[in-house]
BATI-17328 format. One record per residue (C-alpha): x, y, z; residue in one letter. Coordinates in steps of 0.25 Angstrom, whole numbers, plus 5000, padded with zeros to 4 digits. Layout:
<nodes>
XYZA;...
</nodes>
This chain:
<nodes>
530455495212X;529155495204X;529255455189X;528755545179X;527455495172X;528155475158X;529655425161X;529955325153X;529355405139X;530255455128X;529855565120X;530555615108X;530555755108X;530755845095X;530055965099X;530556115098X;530256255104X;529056255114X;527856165111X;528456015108X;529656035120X;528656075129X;527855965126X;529055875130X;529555945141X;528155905147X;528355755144X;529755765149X;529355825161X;528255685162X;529455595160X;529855575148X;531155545142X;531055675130X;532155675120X;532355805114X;532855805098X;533455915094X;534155965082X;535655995084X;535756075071X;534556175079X;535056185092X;534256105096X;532556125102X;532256275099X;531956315112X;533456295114X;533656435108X;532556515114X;532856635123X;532856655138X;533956575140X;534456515154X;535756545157X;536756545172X;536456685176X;535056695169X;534056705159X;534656765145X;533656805131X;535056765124X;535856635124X;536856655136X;538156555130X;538056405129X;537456375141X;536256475138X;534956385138X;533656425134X;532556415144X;531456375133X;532256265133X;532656225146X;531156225149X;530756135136X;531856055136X;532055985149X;531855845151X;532255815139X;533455745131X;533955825120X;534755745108X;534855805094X;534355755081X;534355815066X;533055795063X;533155825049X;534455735047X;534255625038X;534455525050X;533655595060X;532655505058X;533355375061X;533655445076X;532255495077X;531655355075X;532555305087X;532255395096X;530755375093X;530755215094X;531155235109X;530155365113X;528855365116X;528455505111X;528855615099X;528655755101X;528955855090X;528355995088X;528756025073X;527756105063X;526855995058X;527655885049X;529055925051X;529255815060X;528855715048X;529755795038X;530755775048X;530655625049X;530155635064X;528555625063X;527455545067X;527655445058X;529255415059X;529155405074X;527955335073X;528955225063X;529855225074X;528955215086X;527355185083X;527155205099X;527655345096X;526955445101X;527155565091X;526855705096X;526855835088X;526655975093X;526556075079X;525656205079X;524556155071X;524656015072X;524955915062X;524155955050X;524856095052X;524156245052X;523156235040X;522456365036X;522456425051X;523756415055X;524556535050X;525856495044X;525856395049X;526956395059X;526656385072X;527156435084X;526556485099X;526156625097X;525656565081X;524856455089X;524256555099X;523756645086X;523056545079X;522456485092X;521656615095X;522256625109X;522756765105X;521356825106X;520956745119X;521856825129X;521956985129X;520757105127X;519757095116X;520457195106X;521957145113X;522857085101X;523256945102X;523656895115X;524956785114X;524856705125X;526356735134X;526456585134X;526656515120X;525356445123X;525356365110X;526656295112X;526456275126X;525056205126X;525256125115X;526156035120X;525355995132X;524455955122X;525455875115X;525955795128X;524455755131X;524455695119X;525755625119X;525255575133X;523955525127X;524655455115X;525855395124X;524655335133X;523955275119X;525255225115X;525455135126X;523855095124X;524055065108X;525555035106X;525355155096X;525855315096X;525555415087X;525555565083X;524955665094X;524755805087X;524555915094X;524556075088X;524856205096X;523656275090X;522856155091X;523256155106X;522756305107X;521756305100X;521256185110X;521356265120X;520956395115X;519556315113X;519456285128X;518856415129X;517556455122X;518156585114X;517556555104X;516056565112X;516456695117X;516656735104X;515356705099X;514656765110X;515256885107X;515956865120X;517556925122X;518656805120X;519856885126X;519456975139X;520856995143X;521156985158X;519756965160X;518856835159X;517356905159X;516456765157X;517156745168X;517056855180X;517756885187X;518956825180X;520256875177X;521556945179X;521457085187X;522557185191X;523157185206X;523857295210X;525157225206X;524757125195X;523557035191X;522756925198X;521856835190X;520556815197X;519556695190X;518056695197X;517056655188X;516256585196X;515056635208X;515856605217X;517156655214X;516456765209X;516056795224X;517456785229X;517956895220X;516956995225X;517256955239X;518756975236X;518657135230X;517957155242X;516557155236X;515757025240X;514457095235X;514757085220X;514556945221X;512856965222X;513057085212X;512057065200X;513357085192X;514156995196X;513056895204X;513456785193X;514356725185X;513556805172X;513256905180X;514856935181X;515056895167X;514257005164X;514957115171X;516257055171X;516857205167X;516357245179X;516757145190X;518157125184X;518257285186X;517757255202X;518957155201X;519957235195X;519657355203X;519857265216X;521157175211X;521957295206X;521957365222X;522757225226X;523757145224X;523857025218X;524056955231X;523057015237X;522057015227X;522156875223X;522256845241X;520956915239X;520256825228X;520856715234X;520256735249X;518856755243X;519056615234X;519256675219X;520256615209X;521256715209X;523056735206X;523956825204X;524456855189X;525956815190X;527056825179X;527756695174X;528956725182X;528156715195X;527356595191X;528256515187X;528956525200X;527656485206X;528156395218X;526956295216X;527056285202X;528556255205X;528256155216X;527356055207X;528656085195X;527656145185X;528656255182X;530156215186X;531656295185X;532156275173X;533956215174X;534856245165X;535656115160X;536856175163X;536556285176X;535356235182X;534256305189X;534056425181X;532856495187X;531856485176X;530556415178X;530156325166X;529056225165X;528856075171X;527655995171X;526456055177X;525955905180X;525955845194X;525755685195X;525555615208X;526455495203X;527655575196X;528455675193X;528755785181X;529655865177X;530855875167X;532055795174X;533255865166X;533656005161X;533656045145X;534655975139X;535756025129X;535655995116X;535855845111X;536155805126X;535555685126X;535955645113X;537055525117X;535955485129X;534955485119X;535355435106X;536455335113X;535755295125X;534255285122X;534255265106X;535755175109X;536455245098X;537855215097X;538955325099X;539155305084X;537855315078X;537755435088X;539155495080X;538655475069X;537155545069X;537955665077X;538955675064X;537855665055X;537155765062X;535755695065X;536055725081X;
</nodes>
């Protein structure tokens, strides 16, 4: 069997809710040993408490009995050892500082400086471990939200707001779109593993870790600039054209008689395949439509042509169409069917999610879109229970004694 690229890593994971267990379930799913730390006075990550839940004979909205399990969590949390720790007990930080001197990584996602008022930062698992690396996913990134930043507390659909991506999607006079996928939370993290790779890889060069900071409107924002809105803007040009992309014609998404299909030809050439596709090559000479500006020009127009030709088919047929005459062209599909996709399934970039105690349960959940010619990925165990690992962790890889193990439980620091 082919090793996983990072085996042999340790990553100490105090994440919660979507962003920073996201970000571990990816370097989980690279290889590394990821030890969850949980709050046994909480019950545990968040995401342990979110609705659906999986049960034996289905999906539920409310928490089926005690071996109900939410599917948040058995997505987020495989892969991963989960052990419980008070972190605002007085001798949390004695524990913390062990599990750091044998990791290689720290990842946390509280609101800026709550992991230092906890004792849990940079700086004390830096004292622990300088070859740390300290990773630390927050909304606005460690200086906080400063004067643009609402109230300051930061979560997806606050990221989205502030990132201007609400106004990119939808008509001109639409209200703000929320992206169906809680972009902010989601995109974010990949970031945040980048930059824990890149500092891992400059650890082993310098002997030295240090602090990788990364903000979800930050990350947004990034990516919100990859595309010249604000140059539309000052040209007096539309930022949000709905369904349509006009600098672009013919490109969009355009009815079928039984859904949508997504049709993308900006170019001469693709241009020409479309016209041959509805059935009328002779657009393609058109002083309307001759060139790529010539398109842009009357894009109302050609999108109309289009439209008028899509909405007569199928989706099949239309896109079996587009796709004989050489145009970039799909099917709209909802989530269920995609992520069923069997090839998307093959490579293991979406996977079924197993239920600890049932197993298989039928629902699709996420693995690691990343195919290596020399190893394998992919999360190698189910969620775990709360506090599973604790005696594996704490008595086997940290050598505490059955007594010293007593004695934190009775206390309550585990």
């Amino acid at each position: 069997m082919k090793p996983r690229p990072l085996e042999g890593r340790t990553v100490v994971d105090l994440t919660t809710a979507l962003a920073g267990p996201y970000a571990t379930l990816l370097l989980a799913g690279l290889g590394a040993t990821v030890i969850k730390v949980e709050n046994p006075g909480t019950g545990g990550d968040a995401a342990r408490g979110n609705p659906p839940y999986a049960a034996p004979d289905g999906p539920s909205l409310g928490r089926p009995g005690d071996t109900g399990m939410s599917v948040s969590m058995l997505g987020r949390g495989r892969g991963k050892l989960s052990v419980t720790l008070d972190l605002k007990h007085p001798r949390a930080g004695e524990v913390f500082a062990d599990l750091v001197r044998g990791a290689d990584i720290v990842v946390e996602n509280y609101a800026a400086g709550t992991a230092d008022r906890l004792g849990v930062g940079y700086a004390a698992a830096r004292a622990a471990n300088p070859r740390i690396v300290y990773t630390s996913i927050s909304g606005f990134g460690a200086q906080g939200p400063g004067d643009g930043g609402g109230t300051g507390k930061a979560m997806d659909t606050i990221i989205q707001a502030l990132s201007g991506v609400m106004l990119t999607a939808g008509e001109p006079d639409d209200p703000p779109v929320r992206f169906g996928l809680p972009i902010g939370d989601l995109l974010a993290p990949l970031y945040a593993v980048i930059g824990t790779l890149a500092a891992v890889v400059q650890a082993e060069r310098t002997g030295e870790g240090q602090h990788v900071d990364v903000s979800m409107l930050g990350a947004l924002t990034s990516l919100l600039s990859a595309e010249p809105f604000d140059a539309l803007e000052a040209l007096g040009a539309p930022t949000r054209t709905g369904a349509l992309v006009p600098r672009l014609a013919p490109f969009g998404l355009f009815p079928a008689a039984d859904g949508w299909i997504a049709l993308c030809a900006p170019t001469d050439a693709f241009a020409r395949g479309v016209c041959t596709a509805i059935g009328r090559p002779e657009l393609a000479a058109d002083d309307r439509f001759a060139t790529r500006d010539d398109r842009v020009r009357n894009a109302d127009e050609l999108h109309e042509l289009i439209r008028g030709w899509s909405s007569a088919r199928t989706r099949a047929e239309a896109v079996g169409e587009l796709a004989a005459a050489g145009v970039p062209a799909a099917a709209v599909r909802d989530p269920a069917e995609a992520v069923r996709d069997p090839g998307v399934l093959a490579r293991g970039e979406v996977v079924e999610l197993e239920h600890p105690d049932h197993g298989p349960t039928g629902l699709m959940g996420p693995g690691v879109p990343i195919t290596f010619s020399g190893a394998r990925t992919g999360p190698d165990r189910p969620v775990p229970r709360l506090g599973q690992h604790n005696a594996e962790v704490f008595g086997g890889l940290l050598g505490y004694t059955a007594d010293r193990l007593a004695d934190l439980e009775r206390e309550g620091v585990l």
